[in-house]
C-alpha atoms as an extended CHARMM CRD file, in Angstrom:
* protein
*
       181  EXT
         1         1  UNK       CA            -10.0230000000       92.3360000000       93.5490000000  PROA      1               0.0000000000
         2         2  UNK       CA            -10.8060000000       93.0330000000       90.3890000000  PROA      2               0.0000000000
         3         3  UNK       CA            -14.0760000000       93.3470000000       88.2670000000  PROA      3               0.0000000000
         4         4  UNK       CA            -14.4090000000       89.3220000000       87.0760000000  PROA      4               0.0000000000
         5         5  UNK       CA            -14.3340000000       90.0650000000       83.6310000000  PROA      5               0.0000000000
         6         6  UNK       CA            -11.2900000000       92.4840000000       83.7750000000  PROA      6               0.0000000000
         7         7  UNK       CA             -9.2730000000       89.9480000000       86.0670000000  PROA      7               0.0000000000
         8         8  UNK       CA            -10.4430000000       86.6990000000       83.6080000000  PROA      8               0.0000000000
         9         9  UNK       CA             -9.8810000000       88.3200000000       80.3280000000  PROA      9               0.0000000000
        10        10  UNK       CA             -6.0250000000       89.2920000000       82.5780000000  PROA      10              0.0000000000
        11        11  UNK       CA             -5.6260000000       85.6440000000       81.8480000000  PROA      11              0.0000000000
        12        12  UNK       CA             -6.3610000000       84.6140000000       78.4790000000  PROA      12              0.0000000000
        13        13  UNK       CA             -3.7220000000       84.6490000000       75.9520000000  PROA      13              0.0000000000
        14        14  UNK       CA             -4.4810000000       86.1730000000       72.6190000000  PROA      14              0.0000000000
        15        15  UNK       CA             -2.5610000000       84.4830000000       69.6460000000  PROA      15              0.0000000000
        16        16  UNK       CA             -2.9820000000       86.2910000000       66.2960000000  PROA      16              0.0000000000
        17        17  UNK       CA             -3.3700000000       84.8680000000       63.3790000000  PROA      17              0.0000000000
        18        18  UNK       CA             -4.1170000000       81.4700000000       64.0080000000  PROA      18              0.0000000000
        19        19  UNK       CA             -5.4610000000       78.7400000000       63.0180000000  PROA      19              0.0000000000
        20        20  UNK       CA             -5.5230000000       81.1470000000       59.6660000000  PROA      20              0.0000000000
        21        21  UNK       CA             -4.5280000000       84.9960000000       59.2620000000  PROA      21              0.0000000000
        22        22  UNK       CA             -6.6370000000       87.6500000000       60.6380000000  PROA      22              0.0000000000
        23        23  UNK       CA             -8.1020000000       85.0970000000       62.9070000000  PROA      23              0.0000000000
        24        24  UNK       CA             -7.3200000000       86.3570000000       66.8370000000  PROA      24              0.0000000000
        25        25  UNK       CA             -7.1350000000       82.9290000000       69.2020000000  PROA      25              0.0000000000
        26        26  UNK       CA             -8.7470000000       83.6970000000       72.1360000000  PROA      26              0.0000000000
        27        27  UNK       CA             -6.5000000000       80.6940000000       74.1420000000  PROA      27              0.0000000000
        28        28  UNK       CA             -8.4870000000       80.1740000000       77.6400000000  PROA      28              0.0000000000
        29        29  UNK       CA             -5.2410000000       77.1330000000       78.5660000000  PROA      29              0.0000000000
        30        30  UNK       CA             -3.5890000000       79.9890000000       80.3110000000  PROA      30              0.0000000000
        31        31  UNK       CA             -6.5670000000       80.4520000000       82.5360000000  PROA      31              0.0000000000
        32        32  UNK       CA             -6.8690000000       76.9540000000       83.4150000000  PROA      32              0.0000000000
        33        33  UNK       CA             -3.3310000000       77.0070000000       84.7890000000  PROA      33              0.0000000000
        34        34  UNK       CA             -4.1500000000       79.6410000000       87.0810000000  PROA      34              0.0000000000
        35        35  UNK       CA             -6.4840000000       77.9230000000       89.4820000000  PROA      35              0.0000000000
        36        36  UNK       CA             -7.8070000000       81.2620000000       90.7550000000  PROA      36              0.0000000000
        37        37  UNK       CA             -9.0280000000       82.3220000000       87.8030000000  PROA      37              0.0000000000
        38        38  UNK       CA            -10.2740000000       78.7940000000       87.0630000000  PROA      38              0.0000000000
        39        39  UNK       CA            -12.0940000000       78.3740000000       90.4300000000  PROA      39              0.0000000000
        40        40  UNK       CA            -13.7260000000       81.9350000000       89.8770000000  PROA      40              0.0000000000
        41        41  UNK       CA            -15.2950000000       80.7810000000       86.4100000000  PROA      41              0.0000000000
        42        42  UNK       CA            -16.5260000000       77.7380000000       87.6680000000  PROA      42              0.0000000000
        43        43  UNK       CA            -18.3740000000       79.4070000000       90.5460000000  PROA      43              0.0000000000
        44        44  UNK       CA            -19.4830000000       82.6560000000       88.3990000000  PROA      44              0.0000000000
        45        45  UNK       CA            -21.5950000000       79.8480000000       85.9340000000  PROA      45              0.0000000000
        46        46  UNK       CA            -22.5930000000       77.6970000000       89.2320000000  PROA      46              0.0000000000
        47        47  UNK       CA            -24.6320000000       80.1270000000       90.4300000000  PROA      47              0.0000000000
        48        48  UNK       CA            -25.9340000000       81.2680000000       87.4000000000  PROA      48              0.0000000000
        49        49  UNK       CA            -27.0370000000       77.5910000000       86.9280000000  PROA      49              0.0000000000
        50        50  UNK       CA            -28.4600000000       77.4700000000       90.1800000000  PROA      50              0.0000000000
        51        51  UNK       CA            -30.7680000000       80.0180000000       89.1380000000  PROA      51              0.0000000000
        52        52  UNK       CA            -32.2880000000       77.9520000000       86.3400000000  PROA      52              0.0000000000
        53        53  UNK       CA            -32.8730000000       74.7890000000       87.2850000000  PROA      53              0.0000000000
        54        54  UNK       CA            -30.6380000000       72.9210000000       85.3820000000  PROA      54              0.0000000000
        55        55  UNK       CA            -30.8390000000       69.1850000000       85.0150000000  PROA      55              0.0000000000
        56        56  UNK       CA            -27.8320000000       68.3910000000       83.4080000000  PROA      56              0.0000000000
        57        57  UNK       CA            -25.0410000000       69.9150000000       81.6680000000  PROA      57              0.0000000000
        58        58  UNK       CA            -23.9530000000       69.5930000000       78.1660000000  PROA      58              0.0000000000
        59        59  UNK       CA            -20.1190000000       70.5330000000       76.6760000000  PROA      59              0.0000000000
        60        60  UNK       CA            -18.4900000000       71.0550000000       73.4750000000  PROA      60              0.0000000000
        61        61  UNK       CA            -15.3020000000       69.3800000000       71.9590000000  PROA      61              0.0000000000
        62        62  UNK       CA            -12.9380000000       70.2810000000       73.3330000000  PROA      62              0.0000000000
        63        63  UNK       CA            -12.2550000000       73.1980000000       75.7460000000  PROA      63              0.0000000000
        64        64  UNK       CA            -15.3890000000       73.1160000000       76.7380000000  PROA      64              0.0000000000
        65        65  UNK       CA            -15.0150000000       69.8270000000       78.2980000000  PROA      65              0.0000000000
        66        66  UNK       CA            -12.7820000000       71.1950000000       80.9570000000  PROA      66              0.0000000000
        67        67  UNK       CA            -15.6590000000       73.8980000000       81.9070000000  PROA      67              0.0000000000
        68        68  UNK       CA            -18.4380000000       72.0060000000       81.6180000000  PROA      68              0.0000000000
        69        69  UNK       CA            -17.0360000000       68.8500000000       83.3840000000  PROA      69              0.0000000000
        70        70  UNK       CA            -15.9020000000       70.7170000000       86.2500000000  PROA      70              0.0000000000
        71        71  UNK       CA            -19.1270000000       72.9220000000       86.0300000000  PROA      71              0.0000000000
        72        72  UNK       CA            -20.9580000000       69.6580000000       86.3150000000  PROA      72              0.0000000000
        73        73  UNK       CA            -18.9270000000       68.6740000000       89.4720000000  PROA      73              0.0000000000
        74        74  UNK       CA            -19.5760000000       71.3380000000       91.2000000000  PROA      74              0.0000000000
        75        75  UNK       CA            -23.4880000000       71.2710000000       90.7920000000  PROA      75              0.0000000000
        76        76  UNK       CA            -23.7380000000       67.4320000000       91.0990000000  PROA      76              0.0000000000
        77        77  UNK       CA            -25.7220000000       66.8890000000       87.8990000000  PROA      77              0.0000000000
        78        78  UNK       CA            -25.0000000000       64.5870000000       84.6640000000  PROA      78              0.0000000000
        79        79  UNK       CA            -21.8010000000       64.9920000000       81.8650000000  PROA      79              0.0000000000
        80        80  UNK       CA            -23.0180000000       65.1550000000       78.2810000000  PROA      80              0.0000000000
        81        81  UNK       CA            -20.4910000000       65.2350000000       75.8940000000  PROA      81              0.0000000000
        82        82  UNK       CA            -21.0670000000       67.1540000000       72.3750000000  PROA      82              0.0000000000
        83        83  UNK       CA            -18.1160000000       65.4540000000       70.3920000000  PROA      83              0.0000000000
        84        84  UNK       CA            -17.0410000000       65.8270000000       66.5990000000  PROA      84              0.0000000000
        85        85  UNK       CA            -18.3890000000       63.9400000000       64.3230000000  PROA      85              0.0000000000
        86        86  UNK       CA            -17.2280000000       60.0040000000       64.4680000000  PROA      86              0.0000000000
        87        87  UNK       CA            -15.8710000000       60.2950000000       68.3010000000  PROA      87              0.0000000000
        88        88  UNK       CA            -19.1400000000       58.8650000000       70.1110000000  PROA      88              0.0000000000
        89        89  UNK       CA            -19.0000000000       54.8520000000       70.5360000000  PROA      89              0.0000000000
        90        90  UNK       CA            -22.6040000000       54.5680000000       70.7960000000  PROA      90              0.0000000000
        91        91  UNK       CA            -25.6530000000       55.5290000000       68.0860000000  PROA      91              0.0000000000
        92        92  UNK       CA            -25.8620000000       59.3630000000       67.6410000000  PROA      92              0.0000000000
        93        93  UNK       CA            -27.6960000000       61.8000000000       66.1620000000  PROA      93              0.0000000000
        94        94  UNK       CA            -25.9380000000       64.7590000000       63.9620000000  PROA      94              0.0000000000
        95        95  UNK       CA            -25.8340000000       68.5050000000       63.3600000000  PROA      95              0.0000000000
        96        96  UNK       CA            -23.7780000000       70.2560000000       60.4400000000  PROA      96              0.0000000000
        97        97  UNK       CA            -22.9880000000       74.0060000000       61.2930000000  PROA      97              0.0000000000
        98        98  UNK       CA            -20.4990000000       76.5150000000       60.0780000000  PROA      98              0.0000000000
        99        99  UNK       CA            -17.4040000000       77.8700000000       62.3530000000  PROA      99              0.0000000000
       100       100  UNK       CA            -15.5420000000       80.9680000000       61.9260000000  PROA      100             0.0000000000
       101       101  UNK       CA            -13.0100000000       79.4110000000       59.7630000000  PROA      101             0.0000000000
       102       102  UNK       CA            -15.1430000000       76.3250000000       58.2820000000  PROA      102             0.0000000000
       103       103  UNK       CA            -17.4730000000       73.7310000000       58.4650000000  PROA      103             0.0000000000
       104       104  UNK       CA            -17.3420000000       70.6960000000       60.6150000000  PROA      104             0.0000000000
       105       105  UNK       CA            -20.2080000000       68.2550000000       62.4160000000  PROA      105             0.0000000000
       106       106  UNK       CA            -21.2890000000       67.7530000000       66.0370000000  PROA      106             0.0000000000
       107       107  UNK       CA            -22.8580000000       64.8700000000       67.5760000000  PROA      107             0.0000000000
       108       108  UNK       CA            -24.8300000000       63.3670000000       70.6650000000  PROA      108             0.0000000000
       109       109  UNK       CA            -25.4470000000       60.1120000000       71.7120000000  PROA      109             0.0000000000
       110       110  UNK       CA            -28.8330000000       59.4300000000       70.7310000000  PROA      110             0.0000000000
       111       111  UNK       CA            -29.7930000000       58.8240000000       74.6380000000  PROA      111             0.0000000000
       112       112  UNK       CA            -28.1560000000       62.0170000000       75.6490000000  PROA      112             0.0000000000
       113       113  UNK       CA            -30.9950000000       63.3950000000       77.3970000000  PROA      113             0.0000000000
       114       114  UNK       CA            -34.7110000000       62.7350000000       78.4650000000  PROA      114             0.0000000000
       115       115  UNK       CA            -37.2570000000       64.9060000000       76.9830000000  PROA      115             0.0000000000
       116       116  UNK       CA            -38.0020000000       67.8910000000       79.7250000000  PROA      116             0.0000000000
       117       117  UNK       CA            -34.5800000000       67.5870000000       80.5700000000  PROA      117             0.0000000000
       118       118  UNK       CA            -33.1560000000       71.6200000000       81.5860000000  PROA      118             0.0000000000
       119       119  UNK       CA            -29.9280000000       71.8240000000       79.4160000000  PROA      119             0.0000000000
       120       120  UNK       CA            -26.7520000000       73.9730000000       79.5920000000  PROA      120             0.0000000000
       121       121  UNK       CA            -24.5740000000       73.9760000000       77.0540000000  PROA      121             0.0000000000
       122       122  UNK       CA            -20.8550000000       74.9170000000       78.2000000000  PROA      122             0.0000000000
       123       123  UNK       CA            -18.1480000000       76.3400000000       75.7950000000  PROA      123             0.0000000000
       124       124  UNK       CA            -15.0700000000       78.0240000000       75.9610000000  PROA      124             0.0000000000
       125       125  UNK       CA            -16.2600000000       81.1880000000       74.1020000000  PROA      125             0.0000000000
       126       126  UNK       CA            -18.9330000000       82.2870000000       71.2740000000  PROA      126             0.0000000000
       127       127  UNK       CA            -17.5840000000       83.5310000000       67.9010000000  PROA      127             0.0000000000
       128       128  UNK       CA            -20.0840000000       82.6290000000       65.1970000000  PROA      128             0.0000000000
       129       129  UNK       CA            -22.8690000000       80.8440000000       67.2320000000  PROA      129             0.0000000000
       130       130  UNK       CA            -22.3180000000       77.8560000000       64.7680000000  PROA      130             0.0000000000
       131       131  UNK       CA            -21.2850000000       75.1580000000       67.1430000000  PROA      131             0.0000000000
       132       132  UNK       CA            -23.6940000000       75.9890000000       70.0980000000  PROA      132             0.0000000000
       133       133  UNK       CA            -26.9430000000       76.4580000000       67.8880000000  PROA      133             0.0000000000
       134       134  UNK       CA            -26.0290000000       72.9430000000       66.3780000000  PROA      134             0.0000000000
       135       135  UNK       CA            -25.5380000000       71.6170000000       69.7590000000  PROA      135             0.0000000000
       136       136  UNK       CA            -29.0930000000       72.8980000000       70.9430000000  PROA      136             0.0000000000
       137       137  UNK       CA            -30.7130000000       71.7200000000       68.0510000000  PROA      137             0.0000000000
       138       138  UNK       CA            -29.2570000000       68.2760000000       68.7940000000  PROA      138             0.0000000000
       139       139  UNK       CA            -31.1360000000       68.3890000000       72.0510000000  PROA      139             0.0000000000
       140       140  UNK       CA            -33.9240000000       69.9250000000       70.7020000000  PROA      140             0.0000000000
       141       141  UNK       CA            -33.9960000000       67.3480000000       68.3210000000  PROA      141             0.0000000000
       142       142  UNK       CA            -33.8550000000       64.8750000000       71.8580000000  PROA      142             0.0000000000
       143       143  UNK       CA            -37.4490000000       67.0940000000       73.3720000000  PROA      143             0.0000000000
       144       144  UNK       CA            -34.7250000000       68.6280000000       75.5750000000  PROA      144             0.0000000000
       145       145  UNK       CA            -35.3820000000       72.4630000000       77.4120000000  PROA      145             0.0000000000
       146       146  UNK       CA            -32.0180000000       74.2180000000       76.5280000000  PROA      146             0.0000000000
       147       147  UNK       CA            -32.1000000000       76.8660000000       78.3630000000  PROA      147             0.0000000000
       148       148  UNK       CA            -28.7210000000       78.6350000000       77.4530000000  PROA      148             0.0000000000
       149       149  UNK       CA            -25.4900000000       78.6570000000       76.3920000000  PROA      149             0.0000000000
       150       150  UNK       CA            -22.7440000000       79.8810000000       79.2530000000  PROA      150             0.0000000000
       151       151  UNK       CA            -18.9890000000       80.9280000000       78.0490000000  PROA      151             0.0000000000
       152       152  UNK       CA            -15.7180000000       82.1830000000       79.4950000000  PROA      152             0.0000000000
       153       153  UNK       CA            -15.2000000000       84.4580000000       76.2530000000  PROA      153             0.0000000000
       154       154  UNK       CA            -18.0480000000       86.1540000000       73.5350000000  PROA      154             0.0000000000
       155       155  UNK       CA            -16.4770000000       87.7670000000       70.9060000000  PROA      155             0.0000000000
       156       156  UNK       CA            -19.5580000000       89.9250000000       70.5250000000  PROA      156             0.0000000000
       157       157  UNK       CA            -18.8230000000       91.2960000000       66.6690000000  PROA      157             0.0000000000
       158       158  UNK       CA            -18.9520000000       88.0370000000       65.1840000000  PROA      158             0.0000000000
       159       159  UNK       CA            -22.4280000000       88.0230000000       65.8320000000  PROA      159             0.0000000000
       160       160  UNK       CA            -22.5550000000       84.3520000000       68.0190000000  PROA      160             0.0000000000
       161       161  UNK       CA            -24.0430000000       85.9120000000       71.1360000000  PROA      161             0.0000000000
       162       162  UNK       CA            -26.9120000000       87.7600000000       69.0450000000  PROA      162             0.0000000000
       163       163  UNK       CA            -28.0010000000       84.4520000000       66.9110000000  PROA      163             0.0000000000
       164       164  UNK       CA            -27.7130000000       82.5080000000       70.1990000000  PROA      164             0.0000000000
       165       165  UNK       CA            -30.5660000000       85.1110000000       71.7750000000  PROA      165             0.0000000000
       166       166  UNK       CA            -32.5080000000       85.0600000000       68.9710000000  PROA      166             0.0000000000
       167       167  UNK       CA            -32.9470000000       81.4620000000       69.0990000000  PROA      167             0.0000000000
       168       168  UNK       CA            -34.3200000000       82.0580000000       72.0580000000  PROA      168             0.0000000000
       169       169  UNK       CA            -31.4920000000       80.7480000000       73.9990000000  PROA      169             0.0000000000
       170       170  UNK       CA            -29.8270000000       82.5980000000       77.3060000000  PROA      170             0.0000000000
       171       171  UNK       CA            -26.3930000000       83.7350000000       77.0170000000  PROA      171             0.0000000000
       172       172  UNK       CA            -23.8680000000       83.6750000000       79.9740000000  PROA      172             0.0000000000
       173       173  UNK       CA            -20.5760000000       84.7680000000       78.7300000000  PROA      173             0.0000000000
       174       174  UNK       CA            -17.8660000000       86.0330000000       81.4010000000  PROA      174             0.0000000000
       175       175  UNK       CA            -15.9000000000       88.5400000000       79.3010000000  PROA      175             0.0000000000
       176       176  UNK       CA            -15.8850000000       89.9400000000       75.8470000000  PROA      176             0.0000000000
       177       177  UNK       CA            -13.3830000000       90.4630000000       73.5740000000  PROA      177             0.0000000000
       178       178  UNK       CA            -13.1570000000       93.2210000000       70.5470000000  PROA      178             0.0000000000
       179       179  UNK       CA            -11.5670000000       92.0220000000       67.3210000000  PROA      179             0.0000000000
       180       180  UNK       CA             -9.3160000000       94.8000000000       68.1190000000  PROA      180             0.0000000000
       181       181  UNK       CA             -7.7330000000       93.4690000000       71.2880000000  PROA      181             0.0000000000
């Protein structure tokens, strides 16, 4: 069997130029309809987690849903969603950050988390940093631990991966992409 990044990165779809040109999409739906590959991410961050002590996990709109809530299963702990701004029922608390391609707004629900609470934060993959740094601040904001970030994908020459360390955060990405891939 392959190396996991090699056989991972064998099933993610690259679309070019999209949402805008010269942006590569790294698309991660073609590895969530191969249930191997799926089932080997999962268990690749579950026992990172495990060596943490994590108390609950925490995942971005919207890919990272699928990761983190299956993450989640698989550990038995709590299901924190980190939605766009306006898509939380309940009284939140905000963060404005800047993606690759724009600006946009993250929430929490304001009872997200205890303070002490050991937090993951799950996304499909790190580009800029922008959305994950907002998301820990939110639960920084909450007297939350977050201890790192985990990812299927860093694309490490946007810089994400670096701002995420810096802010004192541990990275977990699965495979890395070059811009020229």
């Amino acid at each position: 069997m392959p190396p996991l990044a090699d056989f991972l990165k064998s099933r993610i779809r690259t679309v070019r130029d999209w949402p805008k040109p010269g942006i590569n999409f790294r698309d991660v739906t073609t590895l969530f309809q191969d249930p191997g590959a799926f089932r080997r991410a999962i268990e690749a961050f579950g026992q990172d987690s495990a060596q943490n002590r994590i108390d609950l996990i925490a995942a971005v709109d919207a890919r990272g849903f699928i990761i983190g809530g299956a993450l989640a299963f698989q550990l038995g702990k709590p299901f924190v969603l980190v939605r766009k701004k306006g898509k939380l029922p309940h009284r939140t608390i905000s963060e404005d950050y800047t993606l690759e391609y724009g600006k946009a707004t993250v929430e929490i629900h304001a009872d997200a988390c205890k303070p002490g609470d050991r937090v993951l934060i799950v996304d499909d993959l790190i580009a800029t940093g922008g959305t994950l740094l907002a998301a820990a601040s939110l639960f920084r904001t909450l007297h939350a631990d977050v201890v790192g970030v985990a990812a299927i994908i860093d694309l490490p020459e946007l810089g994400g991966s670096a701002k995420l360390r810096a802010a004192g955060l541990l990275v977990h990405a699965l495979c890395e992409f070059s811009e020229s891939e």
